[in-house]
N, C-alpha and C positions, 0 to 999 in steps of 0.2 A: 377442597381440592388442593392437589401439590403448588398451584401457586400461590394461593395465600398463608400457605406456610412459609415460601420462600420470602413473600412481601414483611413478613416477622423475621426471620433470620437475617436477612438482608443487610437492613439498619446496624446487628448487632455486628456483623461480620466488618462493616466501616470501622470499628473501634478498634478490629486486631490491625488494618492495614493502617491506617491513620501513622500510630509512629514510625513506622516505615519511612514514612515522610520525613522525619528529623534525621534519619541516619540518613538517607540519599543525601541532603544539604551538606554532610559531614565529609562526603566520599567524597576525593578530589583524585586528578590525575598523580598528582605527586607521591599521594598514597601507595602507589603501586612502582616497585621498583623495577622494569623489565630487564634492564641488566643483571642484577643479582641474582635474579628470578628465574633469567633464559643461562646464566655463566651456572650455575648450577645444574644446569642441564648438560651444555657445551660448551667450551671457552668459544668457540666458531661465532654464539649465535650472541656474544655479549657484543658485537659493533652493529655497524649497519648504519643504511642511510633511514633518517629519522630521528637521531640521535644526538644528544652534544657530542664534544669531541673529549670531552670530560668524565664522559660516560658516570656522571654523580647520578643517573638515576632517571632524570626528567627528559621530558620532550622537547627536540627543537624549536626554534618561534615557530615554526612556520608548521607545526604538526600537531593538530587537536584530535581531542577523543571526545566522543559524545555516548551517554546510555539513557536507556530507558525502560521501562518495567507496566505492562498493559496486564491487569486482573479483571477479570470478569468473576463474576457469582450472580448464579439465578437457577429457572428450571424453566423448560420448554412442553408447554402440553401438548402430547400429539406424538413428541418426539421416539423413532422407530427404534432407538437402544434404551433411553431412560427419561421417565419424567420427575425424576428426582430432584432437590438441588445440587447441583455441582459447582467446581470451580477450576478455571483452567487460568494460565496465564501465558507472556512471552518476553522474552529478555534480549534488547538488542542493541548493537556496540555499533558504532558507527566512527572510524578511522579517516581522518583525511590531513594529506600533508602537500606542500605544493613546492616547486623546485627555481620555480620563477619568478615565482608572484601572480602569473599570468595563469598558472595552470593548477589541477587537482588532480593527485592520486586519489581515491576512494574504497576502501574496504570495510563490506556490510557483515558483520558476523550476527548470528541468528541461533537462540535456544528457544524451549518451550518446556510446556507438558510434555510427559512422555509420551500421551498421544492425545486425540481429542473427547472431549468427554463426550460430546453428544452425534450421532448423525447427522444434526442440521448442521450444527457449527455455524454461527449465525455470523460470528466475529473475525473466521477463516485467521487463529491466528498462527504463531509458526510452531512445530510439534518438534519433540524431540531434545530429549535433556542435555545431549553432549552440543558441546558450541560447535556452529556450524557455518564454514563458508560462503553466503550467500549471494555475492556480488562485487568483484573487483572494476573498476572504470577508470579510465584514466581524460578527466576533460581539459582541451587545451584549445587557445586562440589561432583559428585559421584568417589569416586577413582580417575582415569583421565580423566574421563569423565565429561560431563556438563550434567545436568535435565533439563528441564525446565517443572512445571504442571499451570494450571491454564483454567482459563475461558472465551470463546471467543478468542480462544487461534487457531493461525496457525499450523499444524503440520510443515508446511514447517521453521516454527522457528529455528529449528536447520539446518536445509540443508545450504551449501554452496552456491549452487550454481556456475555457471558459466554467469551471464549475464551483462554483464560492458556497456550494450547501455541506455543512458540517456533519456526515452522516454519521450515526451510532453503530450499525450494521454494516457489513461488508455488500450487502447487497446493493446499496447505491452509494459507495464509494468511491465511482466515476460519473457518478448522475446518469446511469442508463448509457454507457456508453462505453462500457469497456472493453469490446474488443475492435474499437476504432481509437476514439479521441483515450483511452486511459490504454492502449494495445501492450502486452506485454513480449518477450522476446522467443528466441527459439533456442537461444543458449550465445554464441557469440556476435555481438552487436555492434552495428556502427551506426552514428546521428550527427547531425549537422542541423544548425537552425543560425538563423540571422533576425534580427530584432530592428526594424525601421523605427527611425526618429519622432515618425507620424503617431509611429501606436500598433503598427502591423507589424507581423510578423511569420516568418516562413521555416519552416522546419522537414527534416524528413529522416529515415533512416535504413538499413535495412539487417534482418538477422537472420543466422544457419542454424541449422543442427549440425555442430561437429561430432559429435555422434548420435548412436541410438541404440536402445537396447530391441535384439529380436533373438527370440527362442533360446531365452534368458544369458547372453552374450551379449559384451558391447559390440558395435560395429562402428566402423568410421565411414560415413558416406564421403565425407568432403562439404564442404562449405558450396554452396551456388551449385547443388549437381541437381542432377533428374532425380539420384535415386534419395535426396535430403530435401524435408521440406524445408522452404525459404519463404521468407515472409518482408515484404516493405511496405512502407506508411510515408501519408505525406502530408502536410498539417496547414493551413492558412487560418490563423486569428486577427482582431484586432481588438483590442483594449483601448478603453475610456478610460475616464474616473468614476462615472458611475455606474457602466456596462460594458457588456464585453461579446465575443460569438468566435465561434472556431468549430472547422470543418475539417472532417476527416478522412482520407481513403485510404483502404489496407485491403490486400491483397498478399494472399497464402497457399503456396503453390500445391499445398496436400500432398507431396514428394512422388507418389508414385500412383495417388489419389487424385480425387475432384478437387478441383481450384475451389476456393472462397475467398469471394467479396466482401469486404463492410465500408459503410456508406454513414458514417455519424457526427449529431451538430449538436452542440450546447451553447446554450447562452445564460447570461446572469444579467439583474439589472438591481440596483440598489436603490429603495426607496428608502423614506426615514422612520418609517417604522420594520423593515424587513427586506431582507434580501429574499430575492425567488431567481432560482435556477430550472431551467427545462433542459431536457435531450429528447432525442430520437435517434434512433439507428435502427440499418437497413441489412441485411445479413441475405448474402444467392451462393448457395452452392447448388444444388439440382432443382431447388425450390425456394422462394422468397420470402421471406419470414422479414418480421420487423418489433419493435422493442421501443417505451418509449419512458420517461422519468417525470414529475414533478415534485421540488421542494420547497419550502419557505424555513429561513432561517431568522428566526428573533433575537438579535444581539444584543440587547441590553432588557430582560428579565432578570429585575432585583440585582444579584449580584453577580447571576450568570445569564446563559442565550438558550435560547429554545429552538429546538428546530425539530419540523414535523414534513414527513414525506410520504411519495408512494410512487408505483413505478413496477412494471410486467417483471415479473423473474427470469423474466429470459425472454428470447428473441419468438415470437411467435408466426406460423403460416397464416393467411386468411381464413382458411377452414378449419381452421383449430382456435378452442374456447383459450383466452387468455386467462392468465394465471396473473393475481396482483400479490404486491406485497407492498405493508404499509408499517410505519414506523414513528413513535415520537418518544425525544430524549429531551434532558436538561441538563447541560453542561456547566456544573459550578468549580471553580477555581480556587480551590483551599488557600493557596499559596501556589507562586512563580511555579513550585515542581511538582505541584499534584494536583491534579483535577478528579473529579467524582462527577460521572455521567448512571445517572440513572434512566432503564427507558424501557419503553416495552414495543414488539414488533409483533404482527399478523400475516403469515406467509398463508397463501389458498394452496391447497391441493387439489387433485384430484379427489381423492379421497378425503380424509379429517381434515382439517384448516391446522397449523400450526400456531401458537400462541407461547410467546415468552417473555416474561417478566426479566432484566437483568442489571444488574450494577457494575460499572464499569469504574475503576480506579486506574488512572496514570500517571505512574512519575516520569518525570526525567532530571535529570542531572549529569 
């Protein structure tokens, strides 16, 4: 079968990505001159704030860059385009400079493959070769509290959270809880959270669609109208040191649609041999469906952590057969900038079951 070819090419394919690792350690910001770089383009774009005032090249103190580079190789049986091996990856820049000390600019730039190699796409990573604007925020101190506004922005930005399982898969990468406690946005975002001295903490936010695309035209609805959907969350956690729990409510006006609810809790609790994360979550728009997650993470195997889960693919009715999906990796740490996650996941269908074998490589630097 195609995956035990992949389990032979796998191994061999670590050897091409392995040096990769020496050159990331090598790349620094300095490296990259954006004055010389952008004055070549326009005298206009060689100033700006971020910049010394020297413009020899580098960055302000107060303005870092960060990258990182996510490869998978494997093959999925079952899979509705290909049970091949393939290999995808994503390349992502992360910008932040602060004006106060007190506060963050943040801009998320995002490449990919040019598109995704499989129809499961198990690792949901980002597609698309040209760089690409993913997220500007700008977070600053209100009283005791933190803001954060911006575009393409998560509400769940400020939420705590409760979920310490290290997943391989995109499938429980909020622990069964992502469209409450991990909620993403509508397009422009605002958040606020406050952090008590005790261990508790309060969060909420809400987000628009400043536009929409209909009968392949943008439209502008407006931000808070009837005819845009809107969407707010609102978060209560509290954190231990060796456990944690936070609850979630989010509400989505459907713009011109049925309202939906969600209703989600995770908690963590650290023993000394293993972390274990749970969720649940509760999903009404005409009908009540619910979703639920467990994980166990083994942090100290050999040289790296183990972690093995499972958890419905989605929010389920009472009268509908649930659908699981199960997963276990090993996460080993080459060096500070690369890790190698090997792992394999079992998604149920309706039909064939899904099954895939894959190897994850990440730098950062």
């Amino acid at each position: 079968m195609k995956l035990f070819k992949s389990l032979l090419v796998a191994p061999a394919t670590l050897g091409l990505l392995a040096p990769l690792s020496a050159a990331a350690n090598e790349i620094t910001v300095n490296d990259f001159n954006p004055v010389e770089e952008f004055s070549n383009i326009s005298p206009l774009l060689a100033g700006g704030e971020g910049l010394v005032d020297s413009h020899d090249g580098g960055f302000s103190e107060t303005t870092t860059a960060s990258f990182s580079v996510d490869a998978v190789l494997g093959a999925i049986d079952g899979d509705a385009t290909t049970e091949a091996t393939t290999f995808e990856y994503q390349f992502n820049i992360g910008l932040s400079t602060s004006f106060t000390g007190e506060d963050s600019l943040d801009i998320a730039i995002d490449s990919g493959s040019d598109a995704a190699a499989t129809s499961t796409k198990p690792m949901a990573f980002d597609t698309g070769a040209a760089l690409s604007v993913d997220g500007v925020t700008y977070t600053f101190p209100v009283g005791g509290a933190t803001m954060t506004v911006g575009n393409d922005t998560d509400i769940s930005a400020s939420f705590t959270g409760a979920c310490s399982y290290s997943a391989f898969t995109d499938y429980m990468g909020n622990c069964g809880t992502g469209n409450s406690l991990g909620v993403a946005g509508k397009g422009v975002t605002a958040t606020v959270g406050y952090a008590f001295d005790s261990g508790f903490s309060l969060a909420g936010g809400v987000s628009g669609e400043a536009t929409t695309v209909a009968s392949g035209s943008t439209v502008s609805n407006g931000l808070l109208t009837k005819e845009g959907t809107d969407m707010y969350g609102i978060e209560a956690a509290y954190t231990a040191d060796s456990y944690g729990v936070a609850v979630a409510y989010v509400s989505s006006d459907g713009g011109t649609g049925d309202e939906t609810t969600y209703w989600g809790v995770n908690a963590t609790y650290s023993f000394d041999l293993a972390d274990v994360t749970v969720g649940y979550e509760t999903e009404e728009t005409t009908v009540n469906e619910t979703g639920y997650f467990i994980g166990l993470t083994f942090p100290e195997v050999g040289p790296g952590s183990v972690s093995i889960g499972a958890a419905t693919s989605d929010n389920f009715a009472d009268d509908v057969d649930e659908l699981m999906v199960y997963e276990a990796s090993y996460s080993y740490p080459v060096n500070d900038s690369m890790t190698i996650t090997p792992g394999v996941f079992i998604e149920e269908k309706s039909g064939d079951d899904l099954t895939g074998v894959l190897v994850k490589t990440s730098f950062s630097f």
